[in-house]
NUVOMAR-792204 format. One record per residue (C-alpha): residue number from 1; x, y, z. Coordinates in pm, 1 decimal, padded with zeros to 6 digits. Example, Ala and Ser with C-alpha at 12.3 -4.5 7.8 and 13.67 -1.06 7.14 Angstrom:
<atoms>
ATOM  seq         X         Y         Z
ATOM    1   01230.0  -00450.0   00780.0
ATOM    2   01367.0  -00106.0   00714.0
</atoms>
This chain:
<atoms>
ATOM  seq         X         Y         Z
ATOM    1   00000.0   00000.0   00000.0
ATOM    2   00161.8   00348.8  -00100.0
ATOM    3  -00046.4   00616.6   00015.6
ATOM    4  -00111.1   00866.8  -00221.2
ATOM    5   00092.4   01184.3  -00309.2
ATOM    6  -00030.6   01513.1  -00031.7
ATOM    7  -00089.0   01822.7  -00185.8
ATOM    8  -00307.5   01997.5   00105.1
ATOM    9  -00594.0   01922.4   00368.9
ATOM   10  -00860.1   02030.6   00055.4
ATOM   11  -00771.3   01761.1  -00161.3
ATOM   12  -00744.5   01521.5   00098.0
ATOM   13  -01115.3   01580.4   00237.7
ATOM   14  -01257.9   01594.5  -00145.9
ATOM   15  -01040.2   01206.7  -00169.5
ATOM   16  -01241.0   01085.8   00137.7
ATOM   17  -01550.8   01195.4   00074.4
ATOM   18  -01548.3   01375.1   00449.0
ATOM   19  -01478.8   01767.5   00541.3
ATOM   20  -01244.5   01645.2   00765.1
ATOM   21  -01032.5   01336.7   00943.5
ATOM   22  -01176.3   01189.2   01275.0
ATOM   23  -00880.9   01060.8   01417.5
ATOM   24  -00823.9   00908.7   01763.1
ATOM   25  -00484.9   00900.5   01939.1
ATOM   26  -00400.6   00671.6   02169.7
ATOM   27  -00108.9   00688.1   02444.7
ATOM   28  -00051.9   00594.5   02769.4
ATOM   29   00191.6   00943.7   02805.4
ATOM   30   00162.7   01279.3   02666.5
ATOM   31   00359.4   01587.9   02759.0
ATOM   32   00267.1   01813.3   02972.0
ATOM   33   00057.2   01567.4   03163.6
ATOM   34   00281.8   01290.3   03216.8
ATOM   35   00627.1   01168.2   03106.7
ATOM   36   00906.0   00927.8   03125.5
ATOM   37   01034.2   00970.1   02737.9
ATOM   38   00966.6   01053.8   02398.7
ATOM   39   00645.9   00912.1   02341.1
ATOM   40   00528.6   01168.6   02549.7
ATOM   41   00639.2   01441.9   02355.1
ATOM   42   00560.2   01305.6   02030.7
ATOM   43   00215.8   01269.8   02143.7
ATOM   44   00234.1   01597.0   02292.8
ATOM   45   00296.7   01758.9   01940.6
ATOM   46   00105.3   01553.2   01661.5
ATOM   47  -00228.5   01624.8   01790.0
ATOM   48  -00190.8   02027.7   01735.3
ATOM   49  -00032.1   01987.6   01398.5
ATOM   50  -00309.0   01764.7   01286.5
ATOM   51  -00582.4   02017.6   01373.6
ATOM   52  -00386.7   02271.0   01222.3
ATOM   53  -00438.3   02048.5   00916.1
ATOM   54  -00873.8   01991.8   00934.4
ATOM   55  -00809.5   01691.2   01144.6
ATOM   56  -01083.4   01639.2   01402.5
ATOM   57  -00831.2   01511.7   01693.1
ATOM   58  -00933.2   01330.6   02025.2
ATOM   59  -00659.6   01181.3   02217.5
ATOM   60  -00692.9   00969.5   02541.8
ATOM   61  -00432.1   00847.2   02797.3
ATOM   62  -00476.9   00737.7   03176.0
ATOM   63  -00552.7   00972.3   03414.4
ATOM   64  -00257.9   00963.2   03619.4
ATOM   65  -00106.0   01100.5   04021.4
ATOM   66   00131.2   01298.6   03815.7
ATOM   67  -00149.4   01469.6   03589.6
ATOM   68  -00363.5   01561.0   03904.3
ATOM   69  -00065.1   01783.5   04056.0
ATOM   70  -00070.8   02034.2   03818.6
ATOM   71  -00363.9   02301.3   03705.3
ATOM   72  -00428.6   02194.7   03316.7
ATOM   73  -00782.7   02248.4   03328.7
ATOM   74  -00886.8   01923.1   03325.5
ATOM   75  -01247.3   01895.2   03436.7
ATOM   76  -01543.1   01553.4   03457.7
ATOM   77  -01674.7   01475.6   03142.2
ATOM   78  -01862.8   01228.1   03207.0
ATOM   79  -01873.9   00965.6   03550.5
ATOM   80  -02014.5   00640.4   03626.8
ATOM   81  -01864.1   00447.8   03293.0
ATOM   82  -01822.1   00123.7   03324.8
ATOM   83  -01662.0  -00165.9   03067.6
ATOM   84  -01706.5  -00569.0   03124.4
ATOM   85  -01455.7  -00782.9   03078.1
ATOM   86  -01459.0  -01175.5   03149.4
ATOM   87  -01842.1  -01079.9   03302.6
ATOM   88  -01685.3  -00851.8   03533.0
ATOM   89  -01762.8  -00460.7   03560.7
ATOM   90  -01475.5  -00188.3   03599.9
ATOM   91  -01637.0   00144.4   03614.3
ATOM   92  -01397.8   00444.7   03546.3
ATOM   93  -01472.1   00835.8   03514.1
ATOM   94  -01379.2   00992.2   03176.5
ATOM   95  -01177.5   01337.4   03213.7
ATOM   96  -01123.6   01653.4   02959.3
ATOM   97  -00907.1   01896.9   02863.3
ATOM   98  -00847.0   02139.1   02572.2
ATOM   99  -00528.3   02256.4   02427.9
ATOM  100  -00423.1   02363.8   02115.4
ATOM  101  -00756.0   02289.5   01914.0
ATOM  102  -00719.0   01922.9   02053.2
ATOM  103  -00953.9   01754.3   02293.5
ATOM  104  -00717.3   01550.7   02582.3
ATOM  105  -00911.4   01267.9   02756.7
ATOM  106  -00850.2   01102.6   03060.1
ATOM  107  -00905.8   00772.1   03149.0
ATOM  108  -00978.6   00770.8   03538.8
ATOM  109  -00937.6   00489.3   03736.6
ATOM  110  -00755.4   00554.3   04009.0
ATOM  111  -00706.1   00165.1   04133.0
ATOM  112  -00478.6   00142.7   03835.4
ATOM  113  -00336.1   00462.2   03732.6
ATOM  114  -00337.8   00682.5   04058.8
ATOM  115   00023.4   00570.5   04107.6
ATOM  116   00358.1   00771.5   04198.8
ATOM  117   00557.9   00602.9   03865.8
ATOM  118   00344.2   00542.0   03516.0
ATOM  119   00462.6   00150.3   03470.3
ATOM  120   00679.5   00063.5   03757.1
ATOM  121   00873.7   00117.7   04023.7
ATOM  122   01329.4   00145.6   03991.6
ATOM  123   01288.8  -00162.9   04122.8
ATOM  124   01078.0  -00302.7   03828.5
ATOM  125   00742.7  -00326.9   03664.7
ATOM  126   00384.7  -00340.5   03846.8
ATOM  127   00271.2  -00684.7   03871.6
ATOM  128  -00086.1  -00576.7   03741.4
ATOM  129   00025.1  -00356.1   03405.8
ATOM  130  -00157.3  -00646.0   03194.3
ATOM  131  -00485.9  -00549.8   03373.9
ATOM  132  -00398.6  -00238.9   03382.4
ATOM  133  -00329.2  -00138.2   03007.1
ATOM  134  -00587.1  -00409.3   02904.1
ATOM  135  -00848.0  -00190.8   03119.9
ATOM  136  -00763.6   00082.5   02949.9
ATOM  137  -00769.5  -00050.8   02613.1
ATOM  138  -01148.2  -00128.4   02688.3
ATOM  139  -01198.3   00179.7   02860.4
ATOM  140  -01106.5   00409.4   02561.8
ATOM  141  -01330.3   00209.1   02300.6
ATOM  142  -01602.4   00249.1   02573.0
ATOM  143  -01529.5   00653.4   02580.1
ATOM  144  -01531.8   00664.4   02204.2
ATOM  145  -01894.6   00500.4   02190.8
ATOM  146  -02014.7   00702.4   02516.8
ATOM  147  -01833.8   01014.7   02290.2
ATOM  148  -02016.9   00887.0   01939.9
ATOM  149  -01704.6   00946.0   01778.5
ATOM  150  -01715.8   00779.4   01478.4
ATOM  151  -01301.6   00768.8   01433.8
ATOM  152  -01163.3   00691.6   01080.7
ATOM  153  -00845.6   00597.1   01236.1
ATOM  154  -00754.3   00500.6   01576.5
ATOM  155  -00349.6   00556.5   01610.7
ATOM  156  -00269.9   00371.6   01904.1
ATOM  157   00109.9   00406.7   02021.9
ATOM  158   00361.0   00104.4   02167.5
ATOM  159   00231.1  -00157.6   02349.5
ATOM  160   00003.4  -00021.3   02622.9
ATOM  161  -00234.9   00068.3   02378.8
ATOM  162  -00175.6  -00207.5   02137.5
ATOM  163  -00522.9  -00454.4   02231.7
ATOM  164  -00700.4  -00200.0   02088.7
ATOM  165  -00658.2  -00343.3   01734.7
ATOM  166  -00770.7  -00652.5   01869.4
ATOM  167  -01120.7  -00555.7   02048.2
ATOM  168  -01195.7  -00338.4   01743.3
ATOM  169  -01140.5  -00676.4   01480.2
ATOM  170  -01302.4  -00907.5   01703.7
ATOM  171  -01474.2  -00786.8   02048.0
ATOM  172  -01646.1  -00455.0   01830.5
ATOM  173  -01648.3  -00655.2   01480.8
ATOM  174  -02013.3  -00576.0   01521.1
ATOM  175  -02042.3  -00231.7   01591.7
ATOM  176  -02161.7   00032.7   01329.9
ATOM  177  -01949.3   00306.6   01503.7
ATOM  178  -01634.2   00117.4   01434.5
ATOM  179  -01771.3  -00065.8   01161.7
ATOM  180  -01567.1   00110.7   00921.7
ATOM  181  -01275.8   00232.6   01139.7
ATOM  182  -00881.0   00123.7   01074.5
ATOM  183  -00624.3   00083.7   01327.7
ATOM  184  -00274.6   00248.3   01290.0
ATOM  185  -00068.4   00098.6   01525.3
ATOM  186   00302.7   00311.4   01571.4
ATOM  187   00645.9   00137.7   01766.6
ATOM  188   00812.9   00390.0   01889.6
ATOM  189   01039.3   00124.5   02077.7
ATOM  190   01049.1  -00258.7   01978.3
ATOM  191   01243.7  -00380.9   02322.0
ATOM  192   00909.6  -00301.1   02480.2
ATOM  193   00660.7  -00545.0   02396.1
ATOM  194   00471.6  -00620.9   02701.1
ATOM  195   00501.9  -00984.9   02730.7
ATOM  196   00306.1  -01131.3   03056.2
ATOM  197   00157.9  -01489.8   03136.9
ATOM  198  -00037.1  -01691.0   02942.0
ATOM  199  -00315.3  -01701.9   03192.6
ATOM  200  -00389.6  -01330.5   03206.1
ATOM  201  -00535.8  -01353.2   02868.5
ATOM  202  -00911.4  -01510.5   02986.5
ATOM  203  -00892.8  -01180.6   03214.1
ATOM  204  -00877.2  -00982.5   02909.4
ATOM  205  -01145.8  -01114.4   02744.8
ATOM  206  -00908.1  -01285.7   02486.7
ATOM  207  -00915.1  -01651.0   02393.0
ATOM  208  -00631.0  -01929.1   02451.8
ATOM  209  -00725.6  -01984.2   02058.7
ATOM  210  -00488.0  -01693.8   02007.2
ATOM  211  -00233.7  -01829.2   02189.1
ATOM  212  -00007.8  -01941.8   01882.5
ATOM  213   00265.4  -01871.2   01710.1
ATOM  214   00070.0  -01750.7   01454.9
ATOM  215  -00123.8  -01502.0   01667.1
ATOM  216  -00035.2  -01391.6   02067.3
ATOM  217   00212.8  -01644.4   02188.7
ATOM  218   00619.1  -01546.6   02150.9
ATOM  219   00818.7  -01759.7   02358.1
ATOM  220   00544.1  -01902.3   02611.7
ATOM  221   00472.2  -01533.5   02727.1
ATOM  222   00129.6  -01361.5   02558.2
ATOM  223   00200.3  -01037.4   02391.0
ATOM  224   00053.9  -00684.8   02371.8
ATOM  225   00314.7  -00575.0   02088.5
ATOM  226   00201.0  -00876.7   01886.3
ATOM  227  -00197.5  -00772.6   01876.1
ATOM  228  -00099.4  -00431.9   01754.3
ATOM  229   00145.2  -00539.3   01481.4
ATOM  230  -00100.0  -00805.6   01315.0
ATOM  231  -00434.9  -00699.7   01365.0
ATOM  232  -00373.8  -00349.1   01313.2
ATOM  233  -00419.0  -00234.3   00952.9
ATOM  234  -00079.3  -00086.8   00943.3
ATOM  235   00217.7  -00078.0   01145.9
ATOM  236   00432.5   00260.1   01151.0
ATOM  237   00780.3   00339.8   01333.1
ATOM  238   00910.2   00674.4   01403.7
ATOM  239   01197.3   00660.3   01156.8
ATOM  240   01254.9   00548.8   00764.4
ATOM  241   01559.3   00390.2   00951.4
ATOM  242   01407.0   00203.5   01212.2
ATOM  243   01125.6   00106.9   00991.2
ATOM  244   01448.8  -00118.5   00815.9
ATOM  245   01607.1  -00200.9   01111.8
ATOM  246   01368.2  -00369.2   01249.5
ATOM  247   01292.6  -00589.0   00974.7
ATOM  248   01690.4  -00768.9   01065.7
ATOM  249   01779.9  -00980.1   01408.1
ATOM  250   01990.2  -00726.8   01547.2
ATOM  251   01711.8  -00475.7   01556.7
ATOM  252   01410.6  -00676.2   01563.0
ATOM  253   01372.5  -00794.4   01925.7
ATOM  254   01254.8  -01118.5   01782.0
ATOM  255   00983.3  -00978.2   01610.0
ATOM  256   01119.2  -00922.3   01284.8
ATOM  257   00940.9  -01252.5   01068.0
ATOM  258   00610.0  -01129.8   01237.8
ATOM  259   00676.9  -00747.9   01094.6
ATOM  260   00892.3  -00888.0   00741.6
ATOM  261   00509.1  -01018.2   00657.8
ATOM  262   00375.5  -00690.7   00720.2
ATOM  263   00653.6  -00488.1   00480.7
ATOM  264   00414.6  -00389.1   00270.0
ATOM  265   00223.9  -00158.4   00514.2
ATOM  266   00506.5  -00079.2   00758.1
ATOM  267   00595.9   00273.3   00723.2
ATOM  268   00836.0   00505.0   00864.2
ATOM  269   00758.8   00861.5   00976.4
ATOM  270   01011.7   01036.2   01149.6
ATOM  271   00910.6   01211.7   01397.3
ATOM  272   00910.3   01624.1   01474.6
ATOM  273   00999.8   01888.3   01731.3
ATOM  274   00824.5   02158.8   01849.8
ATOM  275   00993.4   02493.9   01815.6
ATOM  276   00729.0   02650.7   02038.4
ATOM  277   00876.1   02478.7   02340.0
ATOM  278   01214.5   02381.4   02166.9
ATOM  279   01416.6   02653.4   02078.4
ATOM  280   01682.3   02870.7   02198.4
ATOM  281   01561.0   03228.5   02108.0
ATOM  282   01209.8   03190.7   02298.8
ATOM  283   01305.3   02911.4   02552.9
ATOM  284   01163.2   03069.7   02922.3
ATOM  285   01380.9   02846.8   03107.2
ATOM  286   01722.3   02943.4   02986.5
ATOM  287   01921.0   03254.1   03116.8
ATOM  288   01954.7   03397.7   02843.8
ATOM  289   01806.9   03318.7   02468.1
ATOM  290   01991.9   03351.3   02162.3
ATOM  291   01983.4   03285.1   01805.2
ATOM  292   02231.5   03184.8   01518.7
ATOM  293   02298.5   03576.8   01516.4
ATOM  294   02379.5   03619.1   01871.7
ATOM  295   02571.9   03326.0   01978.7
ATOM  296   02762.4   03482.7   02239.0
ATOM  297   02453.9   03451.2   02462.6
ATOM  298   02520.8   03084.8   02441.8
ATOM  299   02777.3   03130.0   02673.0
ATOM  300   02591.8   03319.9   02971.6
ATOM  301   02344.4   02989.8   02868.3
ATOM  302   02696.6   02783.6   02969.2
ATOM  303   02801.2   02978.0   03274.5
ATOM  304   02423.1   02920.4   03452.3
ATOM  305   02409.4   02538.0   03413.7
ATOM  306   02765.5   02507.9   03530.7
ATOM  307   02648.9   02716.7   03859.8
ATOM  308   02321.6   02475.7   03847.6
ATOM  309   02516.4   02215.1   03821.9
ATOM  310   02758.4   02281.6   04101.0
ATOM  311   03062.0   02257.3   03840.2
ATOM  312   03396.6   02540.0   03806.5
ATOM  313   03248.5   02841.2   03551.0
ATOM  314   03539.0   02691.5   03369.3
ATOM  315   03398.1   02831.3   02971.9
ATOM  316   03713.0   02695.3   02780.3
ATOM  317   03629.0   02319.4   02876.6
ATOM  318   03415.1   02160.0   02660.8
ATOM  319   03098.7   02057.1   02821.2
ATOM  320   02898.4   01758.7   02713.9
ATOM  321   02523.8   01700.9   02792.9
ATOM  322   02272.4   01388.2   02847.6
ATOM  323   01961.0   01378.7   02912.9
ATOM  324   01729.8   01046.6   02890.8
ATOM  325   01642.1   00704.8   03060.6
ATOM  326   01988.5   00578.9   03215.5
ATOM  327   02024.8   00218.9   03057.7
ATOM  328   02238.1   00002.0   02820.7
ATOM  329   01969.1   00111.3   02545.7
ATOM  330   02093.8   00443.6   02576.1
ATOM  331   02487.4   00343.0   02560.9
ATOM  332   02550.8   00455.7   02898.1
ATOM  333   02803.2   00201.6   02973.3
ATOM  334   03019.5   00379.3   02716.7
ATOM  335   02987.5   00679.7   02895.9
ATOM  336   03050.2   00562.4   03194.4
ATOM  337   03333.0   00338.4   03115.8
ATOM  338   03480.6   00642.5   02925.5
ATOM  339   03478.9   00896.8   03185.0
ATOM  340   03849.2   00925.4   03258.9
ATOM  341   03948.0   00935.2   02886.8
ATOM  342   03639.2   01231.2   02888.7
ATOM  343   03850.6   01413.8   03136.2
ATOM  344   04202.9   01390.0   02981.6
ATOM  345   04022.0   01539.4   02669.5
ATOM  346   03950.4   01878.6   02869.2
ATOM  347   03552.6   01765.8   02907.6
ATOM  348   03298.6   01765.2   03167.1
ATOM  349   02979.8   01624.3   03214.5
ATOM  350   02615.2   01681.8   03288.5
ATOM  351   02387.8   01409.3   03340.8
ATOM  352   01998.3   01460.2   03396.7
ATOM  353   01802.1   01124.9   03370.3
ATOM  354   01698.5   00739.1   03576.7
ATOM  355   01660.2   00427.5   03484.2
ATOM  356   01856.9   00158.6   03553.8
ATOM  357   01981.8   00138.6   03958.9
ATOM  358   02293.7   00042.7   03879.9
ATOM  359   02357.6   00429.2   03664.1
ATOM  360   02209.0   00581.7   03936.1
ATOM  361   02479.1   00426.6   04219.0
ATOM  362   02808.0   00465.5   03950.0
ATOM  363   02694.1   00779.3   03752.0
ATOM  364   02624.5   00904.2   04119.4
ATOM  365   02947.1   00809.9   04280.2
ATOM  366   03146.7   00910.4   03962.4
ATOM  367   03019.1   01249.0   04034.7
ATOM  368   03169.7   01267.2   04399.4
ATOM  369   03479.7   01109.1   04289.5
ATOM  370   03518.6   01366.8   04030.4
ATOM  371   03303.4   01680.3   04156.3
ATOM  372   03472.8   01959.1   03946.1
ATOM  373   03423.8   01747.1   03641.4
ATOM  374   03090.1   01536.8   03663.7
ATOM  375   02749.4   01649.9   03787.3
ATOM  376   02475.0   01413.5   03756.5
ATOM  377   02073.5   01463.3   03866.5
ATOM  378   01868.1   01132.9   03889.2
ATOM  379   01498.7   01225.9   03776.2
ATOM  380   01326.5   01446.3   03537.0
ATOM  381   01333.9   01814.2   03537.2
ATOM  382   01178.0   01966.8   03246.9
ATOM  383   01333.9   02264.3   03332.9
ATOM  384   01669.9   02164.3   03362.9
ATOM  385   01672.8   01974.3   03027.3
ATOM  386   01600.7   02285.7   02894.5
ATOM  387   01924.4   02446.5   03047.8
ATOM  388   02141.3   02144.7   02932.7
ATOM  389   02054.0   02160.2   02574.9
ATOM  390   02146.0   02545.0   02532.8
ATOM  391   02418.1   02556.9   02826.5
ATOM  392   02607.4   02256.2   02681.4
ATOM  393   02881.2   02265.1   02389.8
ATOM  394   02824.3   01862.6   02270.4
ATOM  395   02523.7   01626.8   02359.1
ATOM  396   02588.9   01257.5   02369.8
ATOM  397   02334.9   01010.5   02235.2
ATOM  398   02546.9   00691.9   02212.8
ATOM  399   02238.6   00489.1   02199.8
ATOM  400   02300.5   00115.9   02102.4
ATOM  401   01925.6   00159.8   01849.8
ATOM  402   01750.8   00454.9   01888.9
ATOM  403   01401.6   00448.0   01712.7
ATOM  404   01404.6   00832.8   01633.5
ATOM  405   01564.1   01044.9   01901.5
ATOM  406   01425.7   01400.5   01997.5
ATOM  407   01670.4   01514.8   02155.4
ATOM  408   01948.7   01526.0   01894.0
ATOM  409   01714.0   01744.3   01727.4
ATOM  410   01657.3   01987.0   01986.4
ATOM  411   02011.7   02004.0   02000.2
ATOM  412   02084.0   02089.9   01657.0
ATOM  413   01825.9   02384.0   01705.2
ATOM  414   02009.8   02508.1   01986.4
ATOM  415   02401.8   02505.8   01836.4
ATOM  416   02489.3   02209.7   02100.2
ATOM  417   02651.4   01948.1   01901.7
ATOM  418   02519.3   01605.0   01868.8
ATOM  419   02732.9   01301.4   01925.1
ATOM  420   02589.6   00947.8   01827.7
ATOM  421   02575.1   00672.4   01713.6
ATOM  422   02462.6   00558.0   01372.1
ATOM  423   02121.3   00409.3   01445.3
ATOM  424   01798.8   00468.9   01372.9
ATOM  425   01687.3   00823.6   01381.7
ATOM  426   01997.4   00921.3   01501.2
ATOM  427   02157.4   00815.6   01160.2
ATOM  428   01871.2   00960.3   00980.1
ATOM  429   01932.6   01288.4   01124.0
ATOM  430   02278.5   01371.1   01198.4
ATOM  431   02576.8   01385.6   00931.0
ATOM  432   02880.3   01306.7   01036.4
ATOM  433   03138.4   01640.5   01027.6
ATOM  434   03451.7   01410.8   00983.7
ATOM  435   03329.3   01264.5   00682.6
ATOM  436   03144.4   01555.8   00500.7
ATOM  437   03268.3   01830.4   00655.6
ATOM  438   03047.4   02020.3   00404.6
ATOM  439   02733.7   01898.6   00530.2
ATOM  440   02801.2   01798.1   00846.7
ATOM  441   02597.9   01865.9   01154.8
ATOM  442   02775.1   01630.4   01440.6
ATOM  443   02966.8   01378.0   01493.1
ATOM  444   02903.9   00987.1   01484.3
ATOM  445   03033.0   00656.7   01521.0
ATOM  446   02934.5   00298.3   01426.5
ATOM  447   03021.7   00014.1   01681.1
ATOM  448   02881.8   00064.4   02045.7
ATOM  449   03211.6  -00005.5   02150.7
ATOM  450   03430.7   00265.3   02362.6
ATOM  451   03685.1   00238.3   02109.0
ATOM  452   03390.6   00361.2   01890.1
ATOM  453   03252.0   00647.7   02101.1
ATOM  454   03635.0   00820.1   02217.1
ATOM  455   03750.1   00806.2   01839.1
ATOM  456   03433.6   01027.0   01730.8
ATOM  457   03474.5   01231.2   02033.7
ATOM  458   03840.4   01304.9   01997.1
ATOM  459   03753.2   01417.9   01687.2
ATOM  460   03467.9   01646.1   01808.7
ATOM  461   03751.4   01783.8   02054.7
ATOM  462   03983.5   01840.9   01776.8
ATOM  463   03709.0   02055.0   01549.7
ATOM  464   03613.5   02252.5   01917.0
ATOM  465   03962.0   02349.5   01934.6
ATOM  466   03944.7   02539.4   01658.6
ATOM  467   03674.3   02825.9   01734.9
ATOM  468   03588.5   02972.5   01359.6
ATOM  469   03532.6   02655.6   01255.0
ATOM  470   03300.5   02523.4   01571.9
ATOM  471   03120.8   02846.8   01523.0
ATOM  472   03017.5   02757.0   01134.1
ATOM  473   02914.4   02387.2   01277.7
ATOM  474   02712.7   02538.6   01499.4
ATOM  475   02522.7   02797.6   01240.1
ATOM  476   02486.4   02540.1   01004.2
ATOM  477   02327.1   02265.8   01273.8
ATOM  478   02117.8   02593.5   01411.6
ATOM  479   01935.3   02605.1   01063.2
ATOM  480   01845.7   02212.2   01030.7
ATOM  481   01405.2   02223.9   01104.3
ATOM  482   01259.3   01919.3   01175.6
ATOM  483   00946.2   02088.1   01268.0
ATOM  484   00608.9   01834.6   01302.0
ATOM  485   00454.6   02007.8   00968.5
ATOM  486   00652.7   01750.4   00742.7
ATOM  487   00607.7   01456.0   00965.9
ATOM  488   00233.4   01513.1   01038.7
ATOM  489   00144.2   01569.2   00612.8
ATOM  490   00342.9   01235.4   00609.1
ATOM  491   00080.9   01064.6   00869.3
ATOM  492  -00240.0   01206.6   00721.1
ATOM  493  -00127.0   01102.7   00397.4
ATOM  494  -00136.7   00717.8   00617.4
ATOM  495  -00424.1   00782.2   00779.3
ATOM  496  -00611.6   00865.8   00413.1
ATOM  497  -00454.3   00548.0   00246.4
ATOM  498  -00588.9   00357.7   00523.1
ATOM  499  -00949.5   00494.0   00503.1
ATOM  500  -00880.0   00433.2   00089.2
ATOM  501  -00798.0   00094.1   00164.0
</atoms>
């Protein structure tokens, strides 16, 4: 299926036959209400660009503890909702916002989702996020019909939304308000599949019939990921290059025969970023903003997150940034096991992120062994990310597969240097300087080795030595947009194919 050529929202509502796209979104994150990674801020973006483009947007997500602290407006739409499954009733309350032209609901529930962490604890995952994401798969098909939303397309993202292809084939197959609806179904990360007991599946009003090869089953665990990738009507990724990737062993998390027989409507759609919140010359949470014609404010940007950061205002060291989830994924072991080699090379470090326990203990204690060279926060802090993407020179991304990445593109926008690996988005986005120093834009390196990720650092080191020529990489990176316009023509061009279909 190759969905048809996108001129503009006109000629797409004379091809359907509709003034407009009903679309459904489906995540169980979206910034500003809740986060722990990129999902969130993807979903925090589409929606407005859609609308922008005579989409008819509702998107839904779990009401969650971390929503509930902050004033967004979000008011009762409806209580006393209830959904049945295995003959047993779970009522929930259905919550609303507005923002940006785009209605926000909010699944409520607070048995499942009124929780201090969205799926776990550092410790690991709740025992009951099978119940809990199956719930919630019901509970959003149950909003739609109390809603009468008659959605073309339901998008439903990664696997805690992915039963919802399922009920809509089979539990809804009857339905005239979904009669004619088609599931898009988008990995934003393969390594999470959501893989739980067999015997949680009767809970979930789902069949041991499906528990085959063939359908649910992979490896004597039933799977979430699976239902969305073959009952779905098309699978996206968030990346042309992770849309390949995953299709080999390395990348394919044993998944990739499943999604090689579902080439033909796998798609890849990298994702955007929004300037609005993104970008250096209106960001309200940086000292002072600046543009590609006023770079010298970059450094008063520098000085204030080394005093945040409790590091020597020490400007002529070259200061590299991360921000993310602290795991293998994310090559921190490279980092870590590099740190001494990133000191001899005149570097410090910021580090603003969790995950794994074991970054938290050696990033932590790296930073008291070395306290005028490493700094490291363990959590989130919008605010801060913010400050380390326009106070630092480099940002490392030395991810072992990165899907898309967000945050190399925030950097470019804000003349801090990406260094990566070439995976994914990552490879889709950045050109490497040492190669094409014409079109260059950071700096990258191939095997997740430390061999790997000091040789394109030393490199980066050499090219900041050398001012006039840093300053021209970091005009030419400042003018790279990856703004969502692109990226959301690119889905309703999907979604219209599908409805087509």
């Amino acid at each position: 299926m190759n969905p048809a050529p996108l001129t503009n929202s006109k000629r797409i509502n004379e091809r359907c036959g509709m003034n407009f796209l009903n679309i459904a979104i489906v995540s169980s994150e979206i910034v500003p209400f809740a986060k722990t990674g990129g999902l969130a801020d993807v979903i925090g973006s589409l929606p407005a660009e859609l609308s922008g483009l005579k989409c008819n947007v509702k998107v839904f997500m779990p009401y969650y503890r971390a929503a509930k602290k902050e004033n967004f407006g979000i008011s009762l739409a409806k209580n006393n909702l209830n959904v049945c499954m295995q003959g047993k009733d779970f009522g929930f309350s259905l919550y609303q916002c507005k923002s940006k032209g785009v209605d926000f609901y909010f699944i409520k529930k607070d048995e499942y989702f009124d929780r201090e962490f969205l799926y776990g604890t550092p410790q690991g995952d709740y025992p009951d996020n099978a119940q809990r994401f199956g719930f919630f798969a019901n509970a959003v098909l149950e909003s739609l019909t109390f809603l009468k939303f008659k959605a073309d397309v339901i998008n439903c993202n990664d696997w805690q939304s992915a039963l919802i292809p399922f009920y809509v084939r089979f539990k809804l197959k009857d339905s005239a308000l979904f009669k004619k609806t088609k599931t898009l179904f988008t990995v934003h990360n393969l390594a999470y599949q959501g893989l739980f007991p067999r015997e949680i599946m009767p809970t979930l009003d789902i069949g041991y019939e499906f528990f085959t090869p063939e359908a649910l089953e992979f490896y004597g665990k039933f799977s979430f990921m699976k239902a969305g990738i073959i009952y779905s009507d098309a699978v996206s990724t968030v990346s042309s290059g992770y849309a390949k990737e995953i299709l080999t062993k390395e990348f394919g998390c044993g998944l990739e025969g499943l999604l090689y027989t579902k080439k033909d409507s796998l798609f890849g759609i990298l994702n955007g970023v929004d300037y609005s919140q993104w970008s250096p010359g209106a960001d309200k949470f940086i000292v002072s903003n600046y543009d590609v014609k006023a770079l010298k404010n970059k450094a008063e940007c520098k000085k204030d997150l080394l005093v945040q950061m409790g590091l020597p205002v020490s400007p002529e060291r070259c200061l590299l940034g991360q921000v993310g989830r602290l795991a293998h994924q994310k090559g921190m072991d490279l980092i870590v096991d590099s740190i001494e080699d990133i000191i001899k090379l005149s570097c410090n470090l910021v580090v603003l992120g969790a995950g794994d326990e074991q970054y938290h203990r050696v990033l932590t204690a790296l930073s008291k062994k070395y306290p005028k060279n490493i700094s490291v926060k363990i959590g989130f802090d919008n605010a801060l990310a913010h400050k380390i993407e326009a106070g630092s020179d480099m940002f490392l991304m030395p991810s072992r597969y990165e899907p898309c990445g967000l945050n190399q593109m925030y950097s470019l926008k804000y003349g801090t240097i990406p260094l990566v690996r070439a995976t994914g988005g990552l490879d889709d986005t950045i050109t490497d300087y040492t190669r094409d120093p014409a079109r260059g834009n950071g700096f990258k390196f191939k095997e997740a080795t430390k061999e790997g990720f000091l040789g394109a650092l030393k490199s980066a080191v050499c090219v900041y030595s050398d001012k006039n020529h840093w300053k021209k990489l970091m005009a030419r990176a400042m003018g790279f947009d990856f703004s969502w316009k692109r990226s959301a023509q690119e889905y309703i061009k999907l979604y219209t194919a599908l409805i087509k279909k």
